[in-house]
N, C-alpha and C positions, 0 to 999 in steps of 0.2 A: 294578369295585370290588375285587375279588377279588385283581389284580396290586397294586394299590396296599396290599393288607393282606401282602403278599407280600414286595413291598419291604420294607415297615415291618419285619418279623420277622427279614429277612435284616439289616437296616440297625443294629437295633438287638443283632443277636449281634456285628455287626462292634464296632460302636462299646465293646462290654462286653467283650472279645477284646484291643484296643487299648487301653483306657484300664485294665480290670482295675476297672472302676468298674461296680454296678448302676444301674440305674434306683432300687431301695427304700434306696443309700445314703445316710446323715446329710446327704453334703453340700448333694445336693436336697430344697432346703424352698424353698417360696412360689413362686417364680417361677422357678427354676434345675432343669432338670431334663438328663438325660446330651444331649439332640439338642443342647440350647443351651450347655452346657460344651464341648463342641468345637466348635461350630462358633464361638465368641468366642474360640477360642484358633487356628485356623484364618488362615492358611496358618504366620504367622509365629511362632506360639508351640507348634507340634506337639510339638515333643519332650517341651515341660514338662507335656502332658496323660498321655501315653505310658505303658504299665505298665512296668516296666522287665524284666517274662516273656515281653513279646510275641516280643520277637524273639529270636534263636537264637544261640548263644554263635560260630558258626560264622560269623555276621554279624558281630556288634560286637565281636568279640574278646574278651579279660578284660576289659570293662570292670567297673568297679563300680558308677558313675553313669548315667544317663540322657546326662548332658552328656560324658561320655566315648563311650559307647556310640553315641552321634549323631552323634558327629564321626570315629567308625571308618566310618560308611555313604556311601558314594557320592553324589555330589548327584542321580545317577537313583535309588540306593534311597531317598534322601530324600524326593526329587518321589514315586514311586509310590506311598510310604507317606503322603502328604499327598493325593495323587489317591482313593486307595480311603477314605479318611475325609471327603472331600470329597465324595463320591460315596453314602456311607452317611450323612450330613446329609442330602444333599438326597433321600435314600428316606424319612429317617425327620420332616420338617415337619410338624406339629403338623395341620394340615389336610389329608386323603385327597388332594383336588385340587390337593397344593402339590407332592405326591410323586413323583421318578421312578418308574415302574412297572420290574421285570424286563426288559421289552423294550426300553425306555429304556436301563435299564442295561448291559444287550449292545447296544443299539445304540451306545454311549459306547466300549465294548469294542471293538467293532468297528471302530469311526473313530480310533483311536487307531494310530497306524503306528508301527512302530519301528524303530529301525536299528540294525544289528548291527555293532560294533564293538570288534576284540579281545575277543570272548565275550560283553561288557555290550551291553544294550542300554538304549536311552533312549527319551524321549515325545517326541515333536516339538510335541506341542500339548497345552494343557489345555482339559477340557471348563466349568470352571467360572466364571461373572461376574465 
């Protein structure tokens, strides 16, 4: 039980890290809380959850927008930044036994190969359904 309460804690700094959203914000009331805010905008609508602090000027260039910003990153910094949210959803499911644990999590880490090309590298697979 312990990894699964592990997960959650990690999953849920990530997802507050990326969106720039708490858990205690406005916008969760009733049945909308931050694990189900991403994960309904998840794969195709990432950018528009996105804080626009997360990432590093050195990445997205001057952008000013999210939508400029998104479109300075790599379709691999895209995919990886849709993979570690992808990955922090499914730590942070609403039920202990719906959670990846830590070891899971390195295990996903670990099965993920990359290849090196001209400095970037890419996923050759995703871990998620």
């Amino acid at each position: 039980m312990r990894l699964h309460n592990q997960s959650m804690e990690w999953a849920g700094l990530l997802l507050e890290i990326f969106t720039g959203k708490r858990p205690t914000d406005k916008l969760f009331q009733e049945n909308l809380n931050l694990h189900h805010f991403v994960k309904m905008a998840l794969p195709e609508r990432a950018m528009e959850i996105l804080d626009n602090s997360a990432l590093c000027e050195e990445v997205t260039g001057k952008a000013k927008t999210w939508h400029e910003g998104w479109r300075n990153l790599t379709i691999e910094q895209q995919e990886c930044l849709i993979c570690v949210l992808q990955i922090a959803v499914a730590c942070s499911a609403d039920l202990p036994r719906d959670r990846m644990t830590m070891l899971q999590v390195d295990g996903v880490f670990k099965d993920h190969r990359f290849i090196s090309s001209h400095g970037t590298r890419r996923r050759e697979k995703t871990f998620i359904k």
